[in-house]
KOLMI-724552 format. One line per field, with one value per residue (C-alpha): z, y, x; residue in one letter; residue number from 1. Coordinates in steps of 0.05 Angstrom, whole numbers, always signed. Layout:
// residues N
c3	(Z,...)
c2	(Y,...)
c1	(X,...)
aa	(A,...)
i	(NUM,...)
//
This chain:
// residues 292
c3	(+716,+756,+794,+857,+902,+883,+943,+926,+975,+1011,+1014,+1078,+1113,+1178,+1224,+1235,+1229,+1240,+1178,+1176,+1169,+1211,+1240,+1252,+1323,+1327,+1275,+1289,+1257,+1323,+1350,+1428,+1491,+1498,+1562,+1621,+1631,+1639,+1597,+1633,+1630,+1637,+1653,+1586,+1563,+1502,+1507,+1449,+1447,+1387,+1349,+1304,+1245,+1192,+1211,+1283,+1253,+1218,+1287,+1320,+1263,+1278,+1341,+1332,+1280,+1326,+1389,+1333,+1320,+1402,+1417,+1481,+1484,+1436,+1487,+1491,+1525,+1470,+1512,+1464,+1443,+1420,+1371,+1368,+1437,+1427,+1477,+1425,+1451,+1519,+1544,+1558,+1481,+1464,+1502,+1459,+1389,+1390,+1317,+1360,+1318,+1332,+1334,+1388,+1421,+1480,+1494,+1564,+1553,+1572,+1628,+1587,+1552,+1478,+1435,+1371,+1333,+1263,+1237,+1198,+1241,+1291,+1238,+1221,+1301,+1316,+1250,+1268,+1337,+1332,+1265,+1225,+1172,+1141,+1093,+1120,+1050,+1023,+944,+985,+1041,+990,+954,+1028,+1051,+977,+989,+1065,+1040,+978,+1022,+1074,+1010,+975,+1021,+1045,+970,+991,+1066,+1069,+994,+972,+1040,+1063,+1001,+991,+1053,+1100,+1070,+1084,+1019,+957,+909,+836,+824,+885,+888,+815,+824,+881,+857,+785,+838,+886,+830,+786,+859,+864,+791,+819,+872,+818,+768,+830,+856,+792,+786,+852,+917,+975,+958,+967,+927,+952,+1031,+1072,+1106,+1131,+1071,+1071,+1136,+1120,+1059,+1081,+1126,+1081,+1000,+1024,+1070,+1010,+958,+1009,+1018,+1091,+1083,+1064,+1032,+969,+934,+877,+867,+847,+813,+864,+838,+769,+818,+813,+842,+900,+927,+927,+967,+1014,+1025,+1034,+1083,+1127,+1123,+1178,+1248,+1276,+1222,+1250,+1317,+1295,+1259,+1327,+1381,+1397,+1353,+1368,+1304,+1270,+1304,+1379,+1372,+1330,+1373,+1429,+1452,+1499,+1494,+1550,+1548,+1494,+1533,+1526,+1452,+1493,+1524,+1500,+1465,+1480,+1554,+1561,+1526,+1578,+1623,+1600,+1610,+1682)
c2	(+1168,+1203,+1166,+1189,+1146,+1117,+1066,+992,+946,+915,+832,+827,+881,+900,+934,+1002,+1064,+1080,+1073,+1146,+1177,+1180,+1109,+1101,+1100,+1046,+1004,+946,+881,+837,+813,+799,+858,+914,+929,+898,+920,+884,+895,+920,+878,+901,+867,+844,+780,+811,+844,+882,+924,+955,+1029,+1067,+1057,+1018,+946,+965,+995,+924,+895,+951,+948,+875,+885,+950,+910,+850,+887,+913,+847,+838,+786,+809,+767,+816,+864,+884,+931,+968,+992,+1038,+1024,+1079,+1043,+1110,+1105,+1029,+1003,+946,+918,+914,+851,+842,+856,+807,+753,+766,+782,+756,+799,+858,+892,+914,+897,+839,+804,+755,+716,+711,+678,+608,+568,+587,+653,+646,+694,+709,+762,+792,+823,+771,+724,+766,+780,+696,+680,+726,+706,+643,+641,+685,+661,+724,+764,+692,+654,+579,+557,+531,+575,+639,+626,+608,+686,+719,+688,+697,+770,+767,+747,+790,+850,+818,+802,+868,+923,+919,+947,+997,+1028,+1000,+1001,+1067,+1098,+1094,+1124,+1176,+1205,+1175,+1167,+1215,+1225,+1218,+1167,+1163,+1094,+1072,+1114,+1097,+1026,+1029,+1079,+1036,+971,+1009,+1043,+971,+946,+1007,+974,+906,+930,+974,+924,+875,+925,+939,+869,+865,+904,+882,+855,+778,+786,+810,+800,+842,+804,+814,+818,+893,+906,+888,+926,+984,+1018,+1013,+1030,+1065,+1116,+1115,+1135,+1183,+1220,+1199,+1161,+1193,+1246,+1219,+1219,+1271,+1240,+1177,+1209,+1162,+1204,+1155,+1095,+1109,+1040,+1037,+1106,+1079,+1023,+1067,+1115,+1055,+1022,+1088,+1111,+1044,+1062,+1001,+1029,+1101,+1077,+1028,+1079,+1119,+1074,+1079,+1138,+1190,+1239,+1281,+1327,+1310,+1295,+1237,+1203,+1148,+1132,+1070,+1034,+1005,+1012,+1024,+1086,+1116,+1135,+1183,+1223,+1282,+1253,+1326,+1319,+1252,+1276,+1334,+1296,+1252,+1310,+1333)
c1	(+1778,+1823,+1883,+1872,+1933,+2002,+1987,+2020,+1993,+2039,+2061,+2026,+1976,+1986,+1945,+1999,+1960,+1889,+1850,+1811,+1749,+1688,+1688,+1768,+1770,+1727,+1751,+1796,+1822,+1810,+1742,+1721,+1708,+1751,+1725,+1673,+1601,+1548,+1478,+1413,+1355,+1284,+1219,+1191,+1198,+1245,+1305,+1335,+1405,+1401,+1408,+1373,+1407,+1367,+1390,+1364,+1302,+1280,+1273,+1232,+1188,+1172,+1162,+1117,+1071,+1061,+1038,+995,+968,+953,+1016,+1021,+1087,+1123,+1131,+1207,+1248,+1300,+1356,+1410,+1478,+1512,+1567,+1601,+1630,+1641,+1586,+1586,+1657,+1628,+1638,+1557,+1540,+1598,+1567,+1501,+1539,+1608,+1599,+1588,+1549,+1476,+1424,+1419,+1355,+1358,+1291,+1281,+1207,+1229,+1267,+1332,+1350,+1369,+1401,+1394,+1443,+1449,+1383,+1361,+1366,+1320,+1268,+1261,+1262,+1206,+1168,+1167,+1159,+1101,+1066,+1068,+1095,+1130,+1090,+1075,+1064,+1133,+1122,+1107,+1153,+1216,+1197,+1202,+1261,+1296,+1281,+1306,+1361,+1375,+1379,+1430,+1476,+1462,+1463,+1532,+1547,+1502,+1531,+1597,+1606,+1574,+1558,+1622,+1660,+1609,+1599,+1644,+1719,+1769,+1777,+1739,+1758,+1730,+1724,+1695,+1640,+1626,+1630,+1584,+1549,+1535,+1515,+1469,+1430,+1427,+1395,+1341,+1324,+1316,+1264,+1230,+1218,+1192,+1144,+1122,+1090,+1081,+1047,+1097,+1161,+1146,+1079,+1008,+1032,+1068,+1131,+1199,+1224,+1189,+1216,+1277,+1287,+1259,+1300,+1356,+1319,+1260,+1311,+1354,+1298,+1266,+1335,+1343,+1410,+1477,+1440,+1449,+1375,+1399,+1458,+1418,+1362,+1319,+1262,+1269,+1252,+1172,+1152,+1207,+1168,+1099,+1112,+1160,+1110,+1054,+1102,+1111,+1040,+1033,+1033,+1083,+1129,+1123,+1134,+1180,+1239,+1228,+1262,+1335,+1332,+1396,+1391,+1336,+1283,+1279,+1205,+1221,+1269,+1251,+1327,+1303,+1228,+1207,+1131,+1082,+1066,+1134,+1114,+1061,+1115,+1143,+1215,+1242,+1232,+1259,+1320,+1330,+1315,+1386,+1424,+1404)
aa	(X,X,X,X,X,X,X,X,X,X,X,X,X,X,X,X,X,X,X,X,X,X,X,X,X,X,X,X,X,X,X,X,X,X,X,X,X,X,X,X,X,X,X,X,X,X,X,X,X,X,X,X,X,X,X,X,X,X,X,X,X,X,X,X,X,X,X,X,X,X,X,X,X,X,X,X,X,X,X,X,X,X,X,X,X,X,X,X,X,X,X,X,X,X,X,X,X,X,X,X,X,X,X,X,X,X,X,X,X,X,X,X,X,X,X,X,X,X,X,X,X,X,X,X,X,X,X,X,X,X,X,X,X,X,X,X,X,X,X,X,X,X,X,X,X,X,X,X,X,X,X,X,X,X,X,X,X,X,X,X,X,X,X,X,X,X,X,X,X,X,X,X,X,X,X,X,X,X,X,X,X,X,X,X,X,X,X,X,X,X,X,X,X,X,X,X,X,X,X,X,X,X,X,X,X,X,X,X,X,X,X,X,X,X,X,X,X,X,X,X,X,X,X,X,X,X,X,X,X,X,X,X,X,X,X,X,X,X,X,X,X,X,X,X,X,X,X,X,X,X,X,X,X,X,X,X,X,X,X,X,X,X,X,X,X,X,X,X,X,X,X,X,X,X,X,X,X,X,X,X,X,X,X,X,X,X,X,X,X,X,X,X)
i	(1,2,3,4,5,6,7,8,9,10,11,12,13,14,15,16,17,18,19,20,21,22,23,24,25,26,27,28,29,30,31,32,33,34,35,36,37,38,39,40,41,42,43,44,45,46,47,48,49,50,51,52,53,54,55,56,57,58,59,60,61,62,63,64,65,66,67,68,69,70,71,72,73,74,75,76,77,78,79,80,81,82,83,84,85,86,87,88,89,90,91,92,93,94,95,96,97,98,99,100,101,102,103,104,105,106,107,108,109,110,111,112,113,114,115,116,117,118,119,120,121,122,123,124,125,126,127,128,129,130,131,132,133,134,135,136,137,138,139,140,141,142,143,144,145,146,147,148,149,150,151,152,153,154,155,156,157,158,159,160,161,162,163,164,165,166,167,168,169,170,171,172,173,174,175,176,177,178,179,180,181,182,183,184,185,186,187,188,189,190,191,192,193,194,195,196,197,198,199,200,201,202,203,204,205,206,207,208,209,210,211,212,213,214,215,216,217,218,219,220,221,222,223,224,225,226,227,228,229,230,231,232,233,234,235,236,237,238,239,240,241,242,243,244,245,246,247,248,249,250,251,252,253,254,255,256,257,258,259,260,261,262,263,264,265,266,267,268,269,270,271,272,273,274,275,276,277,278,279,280,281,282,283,284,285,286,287,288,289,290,291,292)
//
């Protein structure tokens, strides 16, 4: 291994130079606003600030599958925060996520709003207040929920461990991207030997815990994140591509990974959802439209 820094950290950090790379100028050791605007709100009972970055896609899945269903009450509006520019510190979003990070949902069905924040959080609240996609039985609810949760305690080794010091760092450092390298790939593993005894991830159902998981493994496996499939060998995790290509044969999950979409081929980008008819229009000329 080679010793890549003679850095000593010091008795006691502080915060005196930006830290690098591609996210540095919107990184900061202090929560709360760093500036004041106020969030748009549309007409459907569900409003969602949110990105298309897989966190942001688990929700828009949800949603997507249970107007499938005919809950008429899922409809949403998905307006886009672009966490590039910092919308996220706008004091609006900060009211909704103190966390501000995306995504964000505020139910405006009832006499007061509520908001819900974090991903997981979103995915349970809209399971349960719509009676789908989480198991009412306590053996197969206990299995979703233990998979809900393994990804929101694994996947941070994943994007900010291994994303980050693969593709993102300023520099490249050896033993980081080995260590998280070594833990991502021992996770691919995990879900392989799971959906080898098993057709969804929580057994013969499909539930959040798919949803969740599958923006992040199934983008992974299918070379979509970091650009890092080779690097992996994802093409060893057999079982992991079945159910990824399964899960994006369905057409909520198509639509779904479309909304608040800013990267890929225009046609597959829906920056803001409003109505299920805006999947109808051409992305491309919504996107010059933007620009006039």
């Amino acid at each position: 291994m080679s010793d890549s820094s003679n850095y000593v950290p010091p008795k006691v950090w502080t915060w005196n130079k930006a830290s690098g790379g591609r996210f540095a100028s919107i990184n900061r050791p202090v929560a709360g606003p760093t500036h004041e605007k106020e969030l748009p709100i549309g007409r459907h009972p569900l409003q969602l600030y949110s990105l298309g970055t897989p966190n942001g896609i688990k929700v828009t899945i949800l949603l997507e599958e249970l107007l499938a269903l005919g809950h008429r009450g899922a409809e949403y509006d998905a307006w886009l925060i672009n966490i590039g520019e910092g919308e996220q510190f706008g004091s609006g979003f900060v009211a909704i996520n103190p966390n501000s990070k995306i995504p964000a949902l505020v139910d405006r069905s009832g006499p007061q709003p509520i908001r819900v924040f974090e991903s997981g959080a979103i995915l349970v609240y809209l399971a349960e207040k719509f009676g789908e996609f989480l198991p009412t039985q306590a053996g197969p609810r206990a299995e979703c929920l233990s998979w809900l949760f393994w990804q929101i305690g694994s996947t941070p080794y994943l994007g900010g461990g291994f994303g980050h010091f693969y593709a993102y760092a300023p520099e490249k450092i050896e033993y980081a991207i080995d260590r998280y390298a070594m833990e991502t790939k021992r996770q691919l593993d995990v879900l392989d030997r799971r959906l080898a005894e098993s057709e969804y991830i929580a057994g013969d159902t499909y539930t959040i815990a798919d949803m969740a998981i599958l923006p992040w493994y199934g983008g992974l496996v299918k070379g979509s994140l970091y650009g890092a499939g080779e690097f992996l060998s994802v093409q060893d995790y057999k079982h992991v591509l079945r159910w990824t290509d399964m899960l994006n044969a369905r057409p909520a999950v198509k639509r779904g990974r479309m909304v608040n979409r800013t990267y890929g081929d225009p046609s597959s980008q829906l920056r803001e959802r409003h109505d299920s008819s805006d999947f109808d229009t051409k992305t491309q000329d919504k996107l010059a439209a933007d620009k006039t």
